[in-house]
Phi, psi and omega in degrees: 000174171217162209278139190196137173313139185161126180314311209311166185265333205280321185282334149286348181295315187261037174235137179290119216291338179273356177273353175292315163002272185293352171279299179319310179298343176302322196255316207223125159275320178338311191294152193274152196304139191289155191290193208249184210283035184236015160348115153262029172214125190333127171282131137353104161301118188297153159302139165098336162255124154278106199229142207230093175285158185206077146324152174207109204264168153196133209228157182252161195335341189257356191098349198263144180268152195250105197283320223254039183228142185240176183332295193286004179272334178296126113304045215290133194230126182242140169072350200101352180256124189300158177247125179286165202263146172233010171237133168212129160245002231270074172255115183308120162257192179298168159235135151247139192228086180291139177224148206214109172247132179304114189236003173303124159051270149330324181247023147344145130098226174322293185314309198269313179311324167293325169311308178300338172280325168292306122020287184276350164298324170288291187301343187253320190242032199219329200251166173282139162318324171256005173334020297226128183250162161233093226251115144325107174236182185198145200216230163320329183183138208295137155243117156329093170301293190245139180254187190305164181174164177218024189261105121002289158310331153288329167287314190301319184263027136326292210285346183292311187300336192286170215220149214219122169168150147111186169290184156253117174256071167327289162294342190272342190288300169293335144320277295189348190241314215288321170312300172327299193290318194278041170240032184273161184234046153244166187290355192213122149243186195172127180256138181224108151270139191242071182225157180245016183215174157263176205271118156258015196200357204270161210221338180313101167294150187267019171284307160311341178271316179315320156297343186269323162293311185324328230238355178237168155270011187311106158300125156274127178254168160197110173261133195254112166280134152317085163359148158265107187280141185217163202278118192221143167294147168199142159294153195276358153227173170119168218279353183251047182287147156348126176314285224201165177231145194295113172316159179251173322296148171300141203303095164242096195289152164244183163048005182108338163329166153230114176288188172291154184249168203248121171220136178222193182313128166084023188249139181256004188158170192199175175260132190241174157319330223210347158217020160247175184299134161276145177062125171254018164297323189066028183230121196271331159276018201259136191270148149267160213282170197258150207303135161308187185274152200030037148254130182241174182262116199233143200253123192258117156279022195290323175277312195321150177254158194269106278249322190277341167289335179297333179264325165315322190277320158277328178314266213303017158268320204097007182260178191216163178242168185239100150343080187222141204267008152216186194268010169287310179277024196278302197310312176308273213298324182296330165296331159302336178261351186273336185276342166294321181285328153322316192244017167307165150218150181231143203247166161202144167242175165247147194281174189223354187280139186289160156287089182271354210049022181267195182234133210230093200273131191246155151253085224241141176227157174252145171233161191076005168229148165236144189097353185291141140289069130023047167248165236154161187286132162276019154148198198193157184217120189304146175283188190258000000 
């Protein structure tokens, strides 16, 4: 979103307080330095400015991120028009950082006790002291765990009390988190989703959650655990036929392996050794017995979560989603987001764009370097 002079009551809650800091100072050198970033309370907008922030990651052919670019390697484009930049940071800043965990049904048992332990590792040794969090958990419909804090001890044992039950409301959890975050009072927000199904219960059209990313400066995560897909009999004609029918013989790894997985027209994921379901045998190295007659073995993916609303919800914010095939592997990926965030750089212009209430497309290039990856927000969309 950008930052903007305006009666409304609503619009400092969502512009981010520490760069109006630095928005105030544009207009008057005079004026005396504004407090420093743990400020809880919004500085006076100056007239006449419109300030538009843009985190930015940028990584090289391997994926490794590129640390070393200063001011003059960026370029930043609203519209297709260059902007001069009038902020450059990269220097790690504070977060305020909502986090929103999938507590449905699905993650009884094991799955939630490992979330909570990768979990409380991200919040106590992966994020900055002054970081300030808020914690989400969501089942049939999204709750506040936790409001903002940087107290550490309180969020683990927030994150210790949830409880596994219920549907997935996916979008309403982010619809509903997302206003939360953007009232964080650090220079970087950021929402991090944690889920392992897909949304059965959410009421959110998603053309409105669209608009509410559209309408903030919130990097969106997403960690998606893969689902388990399990084997089942259907007919093999008839008003359900089968995604695809399982190659014979069906995979059977020992010792931990992972065999091959069976895939055809329409198959989104199959079963292995090692991250799919087993069986309805329940001897996870076991073949299932073979279909009755005008039966084929059908692998239902219904539960798996779903990899592209996941990306729908990040990309155009500049954040990104991650794949993973259990809650075992939370810990790499959540250090992985922490360690991007670490290595952002953040840029800002002032806009130039009328209040159309239009959607206002951004570009950031890097020069002087090739082969770079890029991500960033892909615009904002102006108020009236």
């Amino acid at each position: 979103m950008v930052s903007r002079t305006t009666s409304r009551s609503w619009l400092p809650r969502l512009a981010p307080v520490g760069l109006l800091a630095w928005v105030a100072t544009l207009g008057a050198s005079s004026a005396p330095p504004q407090e420093p970033l743990r400020t809880q309370t919004p500085p006076a907008f100056r007239s006449g400015v419109d300030f538009v922030p843009v985190s930015v990651t940028v990584t090289d052919r391997s994926g490794r991120f590129i640390a070393d670019l200063k001011q003059a390697n960026f370029r930043v484009f609203e519209d297709g028009r260059e902007q001069p930049i009038v902020h450059f940071a990269a220097d790690r800043v504070p977060i305020s950082l909502g986090l929103a965990l999938d507590t449905s049904d699905s993650m009884r048992g094991t799955k939630l006790a490992e979330a909570q332990a990768a979990l409380g590792r991200f919040l106590g040794d992966l994020l900055g002291p002054d970081d300030e969090i808020c914690l989400y958990r969501f089942a049939d419909r999204p709750a506040l765990v936790q409001s903002w804090t940087t107290d550490r001890s309180q969020l683990r044992r927030s994150l210790g009390e949830v409880r596994a039950g219920g549907a997935t409301a996916l979008i309403d959890t982010v619809a509903e988190a997302l206003p939360m975050v953007q009232t964080g009072q650090r220079m970087k927000r950021v929402l991090v989703l944690i889920s392992d199904g897909r949304d059965t219960a959410s009421v959110t059209h998603p053309d409105r959650l669209a608009s509410l990313i559209r309408e903030t400066d919130v990097l969106i995560y997403a960690i998606g655990i893969d689902g388990r897909a399990r084997p089942v009999f259907q007919p093999s004609a008839g008003q359900n036929p089968p995604r695809y029918p399982i190659p014979r013989p069906f995979p059977t790894p020992r010792g931990g392996g992972r065999g091959p997985v069976g895939r055809g027209p329409g198959a989104t994921g199959g079963w292995s050794g090692t991250g799919g379901a087993p069986p309805p045998s329940g001897d996870p190295g076991a073949a299932p017995p073979d279909p009755g007659p005008g039966q084929v073995v059908v692998m239902r993916n219904d539960d798996r979560v779903d990899a592209g609303a996941l990306r729908d919800l990040t990309d155009t914010s500049g954040g990104r989603t991650e794949i993973i095939r259990s809650t075992s592997d939370l810990g790499p990926a959540t250090a992985g987001i922490a360690d991007e965030l670490n290595r952002q750089y953040l840029i800002g212009y002032q806009a130039t764009a009328p209040r159309d209430g239009r959607w206002h497309d951004i570009r950031v290039e890097v020069r002087g370097r090739w082969g770079v990856t890029i991500r960033a927000r892909k615009g904002y969309l102006a108020p009236r």
